[in-house]
C-alpha positions as CSV (number, residue, x, y, z in Angstrom):
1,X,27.2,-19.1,-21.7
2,X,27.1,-15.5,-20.4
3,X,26.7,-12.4,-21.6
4,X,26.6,-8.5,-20.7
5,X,24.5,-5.9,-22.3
6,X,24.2,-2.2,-20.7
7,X,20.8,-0.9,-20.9
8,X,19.4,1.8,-19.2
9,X,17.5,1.9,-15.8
10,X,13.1,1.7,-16.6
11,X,12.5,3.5,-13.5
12,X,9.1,5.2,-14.1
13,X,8.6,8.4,-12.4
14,X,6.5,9.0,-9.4
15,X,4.8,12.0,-10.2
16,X,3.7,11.2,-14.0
17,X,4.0,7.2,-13.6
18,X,5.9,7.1,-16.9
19,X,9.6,6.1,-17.8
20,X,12.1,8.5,-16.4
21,X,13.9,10.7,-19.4
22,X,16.7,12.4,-17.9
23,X,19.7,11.7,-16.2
24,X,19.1,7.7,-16.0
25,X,21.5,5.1,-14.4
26,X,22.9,2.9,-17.0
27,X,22.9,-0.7,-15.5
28,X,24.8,-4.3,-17.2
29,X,21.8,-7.0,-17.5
30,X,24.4,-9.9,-17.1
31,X,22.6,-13.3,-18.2
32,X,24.6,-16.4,-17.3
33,X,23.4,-20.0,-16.7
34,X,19.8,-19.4,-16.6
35,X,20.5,-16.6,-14.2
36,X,20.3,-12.5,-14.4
37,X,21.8,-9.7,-12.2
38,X,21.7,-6.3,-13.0
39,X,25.1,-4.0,-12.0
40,X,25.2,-0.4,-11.6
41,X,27.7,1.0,-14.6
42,X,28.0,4.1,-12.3
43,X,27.3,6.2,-15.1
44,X,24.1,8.4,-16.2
45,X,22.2,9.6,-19.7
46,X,19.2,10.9,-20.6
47,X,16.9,8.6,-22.9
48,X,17.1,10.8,-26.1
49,X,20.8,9.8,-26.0
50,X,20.6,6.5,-26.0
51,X,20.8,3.8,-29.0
52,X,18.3,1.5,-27.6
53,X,19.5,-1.2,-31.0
54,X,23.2,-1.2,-29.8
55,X,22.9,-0.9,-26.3
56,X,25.4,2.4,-26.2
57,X,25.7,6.3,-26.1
58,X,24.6,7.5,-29.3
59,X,28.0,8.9,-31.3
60,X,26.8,12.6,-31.8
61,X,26.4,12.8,-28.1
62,X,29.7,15.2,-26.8
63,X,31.7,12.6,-24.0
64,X,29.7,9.3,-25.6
65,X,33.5,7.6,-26.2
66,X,34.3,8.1,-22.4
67,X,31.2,7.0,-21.1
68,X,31.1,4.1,-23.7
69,X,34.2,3.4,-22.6
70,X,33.6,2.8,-18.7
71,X,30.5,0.9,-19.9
72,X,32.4,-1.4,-22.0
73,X,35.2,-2.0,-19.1
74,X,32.6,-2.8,-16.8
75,X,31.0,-5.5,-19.0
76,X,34.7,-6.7,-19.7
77,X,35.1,-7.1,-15.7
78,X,32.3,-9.1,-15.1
79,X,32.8,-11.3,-18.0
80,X,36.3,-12.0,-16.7
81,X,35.3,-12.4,-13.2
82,X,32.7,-15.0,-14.5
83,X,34.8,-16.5,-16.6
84,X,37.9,-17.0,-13.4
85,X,35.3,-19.0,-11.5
86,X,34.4,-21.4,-14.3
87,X,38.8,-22.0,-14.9
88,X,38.8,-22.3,-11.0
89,X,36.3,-24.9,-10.5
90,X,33.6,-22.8,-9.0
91,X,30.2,-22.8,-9.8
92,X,29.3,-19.0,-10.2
93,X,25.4,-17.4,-9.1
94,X,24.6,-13.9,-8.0
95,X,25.9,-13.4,-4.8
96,X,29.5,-15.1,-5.7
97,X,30.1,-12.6,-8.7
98,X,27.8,-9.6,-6.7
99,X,30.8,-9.9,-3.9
100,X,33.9,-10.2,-6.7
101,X,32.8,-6.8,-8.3
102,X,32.1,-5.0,-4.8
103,X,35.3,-6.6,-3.5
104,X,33.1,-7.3,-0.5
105,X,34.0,-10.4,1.9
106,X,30.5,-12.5,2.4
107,X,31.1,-13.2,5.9
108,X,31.1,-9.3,6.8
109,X,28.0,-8.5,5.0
110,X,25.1,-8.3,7.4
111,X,21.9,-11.3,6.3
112,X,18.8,-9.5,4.4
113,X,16.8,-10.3,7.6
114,X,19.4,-8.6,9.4
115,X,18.8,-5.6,7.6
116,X,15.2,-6.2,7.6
117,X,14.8,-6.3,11.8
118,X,17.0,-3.2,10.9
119,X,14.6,-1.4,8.9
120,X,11.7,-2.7,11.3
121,X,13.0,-1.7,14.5
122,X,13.7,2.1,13.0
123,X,10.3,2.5,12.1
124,X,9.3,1.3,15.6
125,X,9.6,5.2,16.6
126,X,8.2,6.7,13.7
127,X,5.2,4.3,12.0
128,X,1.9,3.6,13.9
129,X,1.9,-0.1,15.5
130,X,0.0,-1.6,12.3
131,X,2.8,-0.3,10.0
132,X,5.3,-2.0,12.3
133,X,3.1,-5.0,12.1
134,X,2.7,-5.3,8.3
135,X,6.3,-5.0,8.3
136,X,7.0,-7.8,10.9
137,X,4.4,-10.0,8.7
138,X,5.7,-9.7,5.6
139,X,9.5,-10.1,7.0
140,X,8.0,-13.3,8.7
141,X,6.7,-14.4,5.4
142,X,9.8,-14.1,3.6
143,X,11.6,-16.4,5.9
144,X,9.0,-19.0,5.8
145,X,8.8,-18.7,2.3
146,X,12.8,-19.2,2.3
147,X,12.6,-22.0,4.2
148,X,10.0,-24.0,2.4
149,X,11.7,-23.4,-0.8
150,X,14.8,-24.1,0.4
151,X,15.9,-21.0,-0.7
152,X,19.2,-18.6,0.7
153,X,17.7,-15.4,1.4
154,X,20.2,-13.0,0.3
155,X,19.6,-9.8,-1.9
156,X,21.1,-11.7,-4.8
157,X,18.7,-14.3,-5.2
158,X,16.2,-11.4,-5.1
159,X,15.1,-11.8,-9.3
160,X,12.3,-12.8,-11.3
161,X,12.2,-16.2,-10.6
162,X,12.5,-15.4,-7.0
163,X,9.7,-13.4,-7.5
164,X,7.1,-15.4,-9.1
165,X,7.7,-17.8,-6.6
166,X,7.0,-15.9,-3.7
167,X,4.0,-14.9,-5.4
168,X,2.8,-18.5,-6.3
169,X,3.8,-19.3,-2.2
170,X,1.7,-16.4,-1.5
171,X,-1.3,-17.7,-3.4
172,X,-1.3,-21.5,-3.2
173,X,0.4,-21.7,0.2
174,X,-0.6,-19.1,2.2
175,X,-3.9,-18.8,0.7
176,X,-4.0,-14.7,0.3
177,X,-6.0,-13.0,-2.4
178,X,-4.7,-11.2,-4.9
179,X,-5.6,-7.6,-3.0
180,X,-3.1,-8.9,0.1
181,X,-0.5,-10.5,-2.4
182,X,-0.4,-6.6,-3.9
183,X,0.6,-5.8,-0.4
184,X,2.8,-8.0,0.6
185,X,4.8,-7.2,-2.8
186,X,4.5,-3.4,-2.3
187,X,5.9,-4.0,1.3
188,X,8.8,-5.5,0.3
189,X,9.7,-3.5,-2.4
190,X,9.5,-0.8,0.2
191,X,12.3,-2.4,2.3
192,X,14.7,-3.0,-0.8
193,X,14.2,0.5,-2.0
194,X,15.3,1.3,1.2
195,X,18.4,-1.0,0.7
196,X,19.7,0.6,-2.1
197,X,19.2,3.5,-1.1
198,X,22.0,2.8,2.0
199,X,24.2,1.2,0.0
200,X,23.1,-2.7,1.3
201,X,22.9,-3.9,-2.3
202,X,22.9,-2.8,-5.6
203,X,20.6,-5.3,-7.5
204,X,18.0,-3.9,-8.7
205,X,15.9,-6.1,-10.0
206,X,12.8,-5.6,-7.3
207,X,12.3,-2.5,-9.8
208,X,10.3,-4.8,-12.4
209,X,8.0,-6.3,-10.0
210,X,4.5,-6.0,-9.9
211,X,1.5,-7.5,-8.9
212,X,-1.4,-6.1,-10.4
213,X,-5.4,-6.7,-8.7
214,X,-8.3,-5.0,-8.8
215,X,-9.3,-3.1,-5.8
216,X,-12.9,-4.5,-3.9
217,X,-15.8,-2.5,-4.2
218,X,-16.8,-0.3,-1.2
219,X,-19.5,-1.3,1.1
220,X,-21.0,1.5,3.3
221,X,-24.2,2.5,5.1
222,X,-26.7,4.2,3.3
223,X,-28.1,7.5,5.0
224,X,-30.9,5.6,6.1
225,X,-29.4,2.7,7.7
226,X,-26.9,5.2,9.8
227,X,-30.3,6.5,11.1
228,X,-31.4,3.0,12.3
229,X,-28.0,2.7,14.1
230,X,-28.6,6.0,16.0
231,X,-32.4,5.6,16.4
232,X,-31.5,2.0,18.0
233,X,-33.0,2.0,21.7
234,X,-31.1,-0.1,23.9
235,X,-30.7,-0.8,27.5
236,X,-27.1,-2.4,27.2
237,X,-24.8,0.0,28.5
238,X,-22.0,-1.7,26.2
239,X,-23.9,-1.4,23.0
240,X,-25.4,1.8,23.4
241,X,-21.4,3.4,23.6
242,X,-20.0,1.3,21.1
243,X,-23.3,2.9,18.7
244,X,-22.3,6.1,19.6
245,X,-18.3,5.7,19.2
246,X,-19.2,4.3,15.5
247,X,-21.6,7.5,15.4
248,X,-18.6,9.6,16.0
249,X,-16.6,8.3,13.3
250,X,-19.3,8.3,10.9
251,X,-20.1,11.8,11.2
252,X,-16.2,12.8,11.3
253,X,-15.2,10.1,8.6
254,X,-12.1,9.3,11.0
255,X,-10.5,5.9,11.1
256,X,-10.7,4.3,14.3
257,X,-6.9,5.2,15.4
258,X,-7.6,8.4,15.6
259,X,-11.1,8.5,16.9
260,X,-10.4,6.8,19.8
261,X,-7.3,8.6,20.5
262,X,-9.1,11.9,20.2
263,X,-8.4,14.3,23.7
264,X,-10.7,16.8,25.4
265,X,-8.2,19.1,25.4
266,X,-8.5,18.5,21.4
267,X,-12.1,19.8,21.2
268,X,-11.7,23.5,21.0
269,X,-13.0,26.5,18.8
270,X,-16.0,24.2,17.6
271,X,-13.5,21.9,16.0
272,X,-11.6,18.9,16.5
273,X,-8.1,19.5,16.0
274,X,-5.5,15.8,16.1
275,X,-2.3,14.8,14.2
276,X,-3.8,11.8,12.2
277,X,-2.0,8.4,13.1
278,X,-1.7,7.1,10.1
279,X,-0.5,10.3,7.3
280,X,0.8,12.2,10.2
281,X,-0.8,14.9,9.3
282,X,-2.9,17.9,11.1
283,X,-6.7,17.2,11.2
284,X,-9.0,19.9,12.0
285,X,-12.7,18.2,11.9
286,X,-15.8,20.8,12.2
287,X,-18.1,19.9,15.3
288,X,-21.4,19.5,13.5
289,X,-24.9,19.2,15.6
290,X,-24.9,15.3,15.5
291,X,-20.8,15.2,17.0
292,X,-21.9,17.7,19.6
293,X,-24.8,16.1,20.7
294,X,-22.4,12.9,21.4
295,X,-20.2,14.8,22.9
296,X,-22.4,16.2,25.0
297,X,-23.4,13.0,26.2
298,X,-20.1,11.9,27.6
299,X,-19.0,15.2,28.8
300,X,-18.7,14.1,32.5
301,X,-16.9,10.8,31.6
302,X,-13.4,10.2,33.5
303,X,-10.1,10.3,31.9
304,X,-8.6,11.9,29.4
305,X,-10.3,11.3,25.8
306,X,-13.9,11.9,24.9
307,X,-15.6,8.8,24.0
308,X,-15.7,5.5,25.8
309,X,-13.8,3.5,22.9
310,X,-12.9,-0.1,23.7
311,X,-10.5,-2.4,21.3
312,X,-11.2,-2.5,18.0
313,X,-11.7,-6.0,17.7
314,X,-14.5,-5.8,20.5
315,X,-16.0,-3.0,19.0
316,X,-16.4,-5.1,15.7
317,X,-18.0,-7.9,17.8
318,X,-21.0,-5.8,19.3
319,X,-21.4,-3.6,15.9
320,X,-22.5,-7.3,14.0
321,X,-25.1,-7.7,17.2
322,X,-25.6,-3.6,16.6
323,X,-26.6,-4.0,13.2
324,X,-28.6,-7.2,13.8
325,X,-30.8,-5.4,16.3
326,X,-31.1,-2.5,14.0
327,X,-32.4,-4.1,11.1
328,X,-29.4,-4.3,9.0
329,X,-30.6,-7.5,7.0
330,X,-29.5,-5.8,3.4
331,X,-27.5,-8.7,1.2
332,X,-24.0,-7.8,0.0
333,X,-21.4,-9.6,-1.9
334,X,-17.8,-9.6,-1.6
335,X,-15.9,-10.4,-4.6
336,X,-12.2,-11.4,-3.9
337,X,-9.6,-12.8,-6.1
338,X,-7.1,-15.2,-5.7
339,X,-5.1,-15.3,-9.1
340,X,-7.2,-16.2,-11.5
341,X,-9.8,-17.5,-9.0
342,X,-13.1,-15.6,-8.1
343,X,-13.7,-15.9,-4.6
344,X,-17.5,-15.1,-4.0
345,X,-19.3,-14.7,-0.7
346,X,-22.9,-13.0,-0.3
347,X,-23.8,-11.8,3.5
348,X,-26.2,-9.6,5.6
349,X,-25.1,-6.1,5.9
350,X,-25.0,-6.7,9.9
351,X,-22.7,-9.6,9.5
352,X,-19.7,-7.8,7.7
353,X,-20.4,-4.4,9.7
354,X,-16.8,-3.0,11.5
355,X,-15.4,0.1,13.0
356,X,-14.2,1.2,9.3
357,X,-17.8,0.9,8.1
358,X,-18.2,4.4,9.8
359,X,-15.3,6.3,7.8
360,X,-16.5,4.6,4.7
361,X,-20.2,5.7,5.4
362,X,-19.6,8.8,6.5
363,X,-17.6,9.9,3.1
364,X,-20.5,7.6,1.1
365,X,-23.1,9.6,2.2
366,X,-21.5,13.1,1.8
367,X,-21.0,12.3,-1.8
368,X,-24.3,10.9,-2.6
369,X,-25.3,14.4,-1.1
370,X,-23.4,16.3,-3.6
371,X,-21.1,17.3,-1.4
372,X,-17.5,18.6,-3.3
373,X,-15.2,15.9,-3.4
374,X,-11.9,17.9,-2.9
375,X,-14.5,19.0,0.6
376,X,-14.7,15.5,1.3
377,X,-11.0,14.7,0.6
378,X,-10.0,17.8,2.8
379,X,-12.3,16.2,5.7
380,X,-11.0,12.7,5.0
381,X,-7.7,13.4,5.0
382,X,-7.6,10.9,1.8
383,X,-4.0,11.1,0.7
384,X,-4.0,8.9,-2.4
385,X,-6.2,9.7,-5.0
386,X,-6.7,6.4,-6.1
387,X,-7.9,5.1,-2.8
388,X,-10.3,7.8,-2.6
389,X,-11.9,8.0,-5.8
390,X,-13.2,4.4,-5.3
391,X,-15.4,6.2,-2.8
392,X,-17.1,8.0,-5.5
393,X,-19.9,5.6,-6.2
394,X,-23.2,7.5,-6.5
395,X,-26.5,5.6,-6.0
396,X,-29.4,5.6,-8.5
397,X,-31.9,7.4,-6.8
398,X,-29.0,10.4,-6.2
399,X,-28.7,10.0,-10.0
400,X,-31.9,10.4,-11.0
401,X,-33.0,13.2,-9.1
402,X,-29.6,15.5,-10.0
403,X,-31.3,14.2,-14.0
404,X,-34.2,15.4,-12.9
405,X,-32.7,18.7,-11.6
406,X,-30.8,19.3,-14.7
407,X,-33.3,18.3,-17.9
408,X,-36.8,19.3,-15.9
409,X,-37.0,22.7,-17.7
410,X,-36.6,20.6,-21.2
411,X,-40.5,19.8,-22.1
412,X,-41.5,16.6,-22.6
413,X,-41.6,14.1,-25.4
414,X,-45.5,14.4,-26.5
């Protein structure tokens, strides 16, 4: 059995994050065999205008009999191209009747991995390396994933079913958490957005997916514990410059990309001035005493960037043995999720610590200092404020003494 019903597009808007109200696609859900595709009608409405019951143009609406009209024709069209295959012998699924209503011929449509090595290899110029990489990850993913399941990966098996079971692959066979699952889904929505957008397909049923986690609590330095990294005396030439290259980002609250890739000839005017790596944005960083005293220190080394950084991978290696030297022995937990599964791991502070550690720290402190956090942002160069809001986790003893500050004139309880 199959059936057509026009609906209109629930594309939410990206600015307020609710549903779209003018000027929205209205799409045919076509349900047939256990299946679902959803085809572009070509025409547009605003939501007020719609009769949500009867699936149409409201009647008071001036041109509602035309666009009705087209609707209808288009419903009629698929129902009969459906219906053909079944008098014809042919079995008919998404692709088959995607291809009859395009008037496309299958073997001159480029693969969705095609287009996908497509999409990676233009962002090759423009997207930092990890970008490119996440995207080559999640492209390798989907083919594994298409392969296990036995599954033709083409845009038009790209629905709810295909959906969930990439997510449950994701899970049980690949063993991610819920926060990378989250990823790997945003990712590829990413690249089908990016289909539509061209023209590649015009299913659209990507646009219902989501995979909802919570995000992991922050774990940063205290103020204290940054001091035992600095105050840490050592005669290993290695340690002693990866200390000061985490100092550097900790008291600039830059991610390692663009730490490392910081020039002399960027250090001018008592600021540091860079194009971030990552938001491609300009970054203008005030030299406080701390960053020139580092700098200071390497000012005669050779070549053309200011700090001796090494890879990050080594640098995480030697700031575990930093920390252990330095004392920190502080226990923290990491709490992950893997569906419905909590993942719990407890750990000395030294044992967890990494390059990143310094940006998260550096931001940590400045707002358990008070600091403004549209200041902090402006340093950060935080673009979401989502991401940088779970930042804002004030300590206890901060707590208590703004308290303090602002009830101290009140007189006691006798």
């Amino acid at each position: 059995m199959a059936k057509a019903t026009p609906k209109l597009e629930s594309r939410k808007d990206i600015n307020t994050g609710k549903l779209k109200q003018t000027n929205i696609p209205i799409l045919i859900d076509f349900s047939f065999d256990g299946k679902r595709m959803w085809i572009q009608s070509g025409q547009n409405i605003d939501r007020n205008k719609w009769d949500e019951k009867n699936h149409r143009v409201k009647p008071n609406y001036i041109g509602s009999v035309e666009i009705n009209a087209i609707v209808a024709s288009k419903c009629d069209q698929v129902n009969k191209i459906y219906r053909d295959m079944i008098l014809a012998g042919k079995q008919p699924n998404v692709n088959s009747l995607r291809n009859a209503l395009n008037g496309n011929d299958v073997k001159d449509k480029k693969t969705l991995v095609q287009h996908y090595e497509e999409f990676i290899e233009g962002y090759k110029l423009k997207a930092s390396i990890g970008t490119v990489k996440k995207l080559s990850t999640n492209k390798k993913h989907l083919i594994e994933f298409a392969k296990k399941k036995k599954i033709n990966l083409d845009f038009e098996v790209v629905d709810t079913m295909f959906f969930n079971k990439y997510v449950e692959y994701c899970l049980v066979d690949l063993k991610h958490t819920n926060g990378t699952v989250a990823r790997n889904v945003k990712v590829l929505k990413w690249f089908l957005n990016h289909c539509v957008r061209l023209g590649y397909t015009s299913n659209y049923a990507f646009k219902t997916f989501r995979y909802k986690f919570t995000e992991p609590e922050i774990l940063a330095l205290t103020g204290d514990e940054l001091m035992k990294i600095q105050n840490l005396k050592t005669n290993n030439i290695c340690l002693a410059q990866v200390r000061d290259c985490f100092l550097l980002m900790s008291y600039t609250t830059l991610r390692y990309s663009d730490a490392s890739a910081i020039r002399k000839s960027d250090v001018a005017d008592g600021n540091i001035n860079i194009i971030s790596q990552k938001t491609k944005s300009a970054l203008s960083i005030p030299i406080i005493p701390q960053v020139e005293l580092l700098l200071d220190r390497y000012k005669d080394i050779s070549g053309p960037y200011i700090m001796p950084f090494i890879s990050n991978q080594k640098m995480n290696e030697y700031l575990k043995k930093i920390g252990e030297l330095a004392g920190l022995n502080r226990l923290v937990t990491k709490v992950k999720y893997r569906g419905s599964q909590k993942l719990e791991e407890t750990f000395k502070l030294y044992e967890v610590l990494t390059c990143h550690f310094g940006r998260k720290s550096g931001i940590s402190i400045m707002f358990n200092q008070g600091v403004d956090s549209e200041m902090i942002r402006s340093i950060s160069n935080h673009k979401s404020l989502s991401s940088f809001a779970r930042y804002n986790k004030i300590d206890n003893g901060f707590k208590a003494v703004q308290m303090n500050k602002a009830f101290g004139q009140i007189q006691q309880i006798s």
